[in-house]
C-alpha positions in Angstrom: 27.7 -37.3 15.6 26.0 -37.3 18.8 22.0 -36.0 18.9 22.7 -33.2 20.6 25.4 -31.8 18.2 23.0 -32.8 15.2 20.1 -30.7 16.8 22.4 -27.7 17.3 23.9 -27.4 14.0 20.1 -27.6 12.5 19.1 -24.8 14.9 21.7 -23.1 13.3 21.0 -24.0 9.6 17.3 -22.9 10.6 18.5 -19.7 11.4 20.7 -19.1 8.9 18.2 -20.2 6.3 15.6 -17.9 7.8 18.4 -15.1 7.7 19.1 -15.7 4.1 15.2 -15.7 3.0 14.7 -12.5 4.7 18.1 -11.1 3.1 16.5 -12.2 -0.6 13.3 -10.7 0.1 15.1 -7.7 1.1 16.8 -7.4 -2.1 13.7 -7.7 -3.6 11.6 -5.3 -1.8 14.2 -2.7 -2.1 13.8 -2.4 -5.9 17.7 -3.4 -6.0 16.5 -5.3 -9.1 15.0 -2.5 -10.6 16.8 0.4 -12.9 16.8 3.9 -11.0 13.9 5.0 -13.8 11.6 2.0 -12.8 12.3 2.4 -8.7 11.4 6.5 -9.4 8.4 5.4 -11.2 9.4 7.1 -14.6 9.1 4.3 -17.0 9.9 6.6 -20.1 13.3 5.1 -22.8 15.0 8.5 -22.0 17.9 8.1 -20.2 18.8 11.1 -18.0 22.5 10.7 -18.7 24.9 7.9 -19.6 26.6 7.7 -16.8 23.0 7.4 -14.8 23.0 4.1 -17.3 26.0 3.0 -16.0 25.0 3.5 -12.3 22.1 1.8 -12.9 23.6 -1.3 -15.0 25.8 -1.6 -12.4 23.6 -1.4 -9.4 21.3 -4.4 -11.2 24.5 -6.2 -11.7 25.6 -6.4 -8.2 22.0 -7.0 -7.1 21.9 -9.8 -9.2 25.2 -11.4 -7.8 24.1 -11.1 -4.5 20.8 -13.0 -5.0 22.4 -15.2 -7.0 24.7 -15.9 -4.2 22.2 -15.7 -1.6 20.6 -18.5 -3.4 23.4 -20.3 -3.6 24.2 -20.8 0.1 20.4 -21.0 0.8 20.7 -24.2 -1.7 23.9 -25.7 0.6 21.9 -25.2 3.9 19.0 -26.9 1.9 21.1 -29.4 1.4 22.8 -29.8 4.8 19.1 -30.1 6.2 18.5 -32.9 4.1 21.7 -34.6 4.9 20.8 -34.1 8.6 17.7 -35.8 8.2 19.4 -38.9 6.1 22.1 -39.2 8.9 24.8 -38.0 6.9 25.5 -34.7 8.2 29.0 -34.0 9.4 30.5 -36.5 7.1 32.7 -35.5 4.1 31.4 -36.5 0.9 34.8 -37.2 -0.3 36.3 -39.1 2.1 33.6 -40.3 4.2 35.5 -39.4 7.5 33.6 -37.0 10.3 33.8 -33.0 9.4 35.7 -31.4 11.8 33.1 -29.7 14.5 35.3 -26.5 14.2 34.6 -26.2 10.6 31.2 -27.3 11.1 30.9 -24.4 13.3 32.5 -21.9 10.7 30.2 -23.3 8.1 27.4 -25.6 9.2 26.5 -26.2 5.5 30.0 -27.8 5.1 29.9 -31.0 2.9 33.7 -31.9 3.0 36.6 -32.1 5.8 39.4 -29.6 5.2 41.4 -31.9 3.5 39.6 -32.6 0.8 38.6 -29.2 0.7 41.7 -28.0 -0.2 42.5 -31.1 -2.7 39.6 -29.6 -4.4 40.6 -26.2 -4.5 44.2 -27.0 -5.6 42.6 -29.1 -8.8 40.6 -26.4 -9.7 43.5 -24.0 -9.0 45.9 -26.1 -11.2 42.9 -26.6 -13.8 43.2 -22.8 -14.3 46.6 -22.5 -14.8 46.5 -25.4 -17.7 43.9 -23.3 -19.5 
């Protein structure tokens, strides 16, 4: 991968990692990981109804998912960056052959060509299935 290209797709990673930070802290901010009771500021044990307890549960739940995969890709574009630096961006960590850009550009964070990609996926597909 040419300079160029390699400065682009960190711009991009940049971005996106700035995007994701700001998309945690929103999470955070918003009280999305607090119960209803705590984000109204009553802190008493009495529930209000059951079904407020399951709203609640369920809101911390999703909250929870979504930082935790917030995190996640924030870790891959950590990751990418590094690769980047060590002159091994773009290259699958598979196969050792160049990422295709057109992939790159779907996913900049991308550690592995299509191919083995979808190997990957079909093994843990067919890993399922034995189970």
């Amino acid at each position: 991968m040419n300079k160029k290209d390699l400065q682009k797709y960190e711009a991009i990673l940049l971005d996106e990692r700035k995007r994701f930070i700001t998309e945690l802290a929103q999470i955070k901010s918003e009280g999305l990981m607090a119960s209803q009771k705590e984000s109204s500021g009553d802190l008493s044990s009495a529930s209000y109804h059951p079904a407020d307890q399951g709203s609640d549960t369920m809101e911390k739940e999703k909250s929870v998912f979504l930082a935790s995969s917030k995190g996640n890709e924030l870790y891959e574009i950590d990751q990418a960056l590094m690769r980047a630096k060590d002159g091994k961006f773009g290259i699958c960590d598979s196969c050792g052959k160049e990422v295709d850009p057109a992939r790159l550009e779907a996913m900049p964070y991308a550690r592995y060509c299509i191919k083995c990609s979808r190997q990957a996926e079909q093994l843990v597909k067919n890993g399922n299935k034995e189970q």
